[in-house]
C-alpha positions in Angstrom: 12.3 17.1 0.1 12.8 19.9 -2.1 13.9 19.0 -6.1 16.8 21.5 -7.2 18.5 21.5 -10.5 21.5 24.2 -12.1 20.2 26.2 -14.9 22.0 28.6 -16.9 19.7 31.7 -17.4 20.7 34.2 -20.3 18.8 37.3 -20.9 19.5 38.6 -24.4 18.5 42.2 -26.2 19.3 43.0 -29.4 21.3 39.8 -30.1 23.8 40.0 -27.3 23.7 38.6 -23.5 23.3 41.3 -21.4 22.4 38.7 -18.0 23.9 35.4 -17.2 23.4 33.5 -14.6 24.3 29.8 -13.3 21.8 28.9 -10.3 20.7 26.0 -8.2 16.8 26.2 -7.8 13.8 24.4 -8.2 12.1 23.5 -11.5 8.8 26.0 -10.5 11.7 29.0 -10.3 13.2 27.8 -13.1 10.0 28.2 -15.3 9.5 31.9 -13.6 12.8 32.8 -14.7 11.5 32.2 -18.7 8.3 34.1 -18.1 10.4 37.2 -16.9 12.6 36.7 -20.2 15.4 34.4 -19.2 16.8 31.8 -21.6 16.6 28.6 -19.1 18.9 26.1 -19.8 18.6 22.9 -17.6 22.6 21.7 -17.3 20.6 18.3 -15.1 19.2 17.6 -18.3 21.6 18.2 -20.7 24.4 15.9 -18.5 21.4 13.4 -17.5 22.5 13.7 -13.9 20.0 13.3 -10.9 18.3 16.5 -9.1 19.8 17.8 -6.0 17.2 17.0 -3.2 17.3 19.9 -0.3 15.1 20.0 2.7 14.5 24.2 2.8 11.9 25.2 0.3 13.0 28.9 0.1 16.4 29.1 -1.4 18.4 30.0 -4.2 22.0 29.4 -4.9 24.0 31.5 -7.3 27.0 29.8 -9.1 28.3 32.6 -11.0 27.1 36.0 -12.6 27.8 38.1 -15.7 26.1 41.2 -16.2 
């Protein structure tokens, strides 16, 4: 079993957003998301609810998108 969490990824330049995201995905995406830039927000975390446990390794889910 796979763990999955929703993260809210921002990417800013020059003090506005100019990416948002809301994803289900695994905490080792998560942590590439911040090394390309991405403010990572962990929404599991910050609701103390339980991980998502998913079976396919290879996924992504997107919630919702601003660009």
């Amino acid at each position: 079993m796979i763990e999955a969490r929703l993260y809210d990824l921002e990417k800013w330049k020059n003090g506005k957003i100019v990416e948002r995201h809301t994803i289900l995905t695994t905490p080792k995406k998560a942590t590439w998301y911040a090394l390309q830039g991405y403010h990572v927000f962990d929404m599991h975390e910050s609701l103390n609810m339980d991980s998502e446990w998913l079976t396919a390794e290879h996924y992504e889910v997107i919630i919702s998108t601003t660009d």
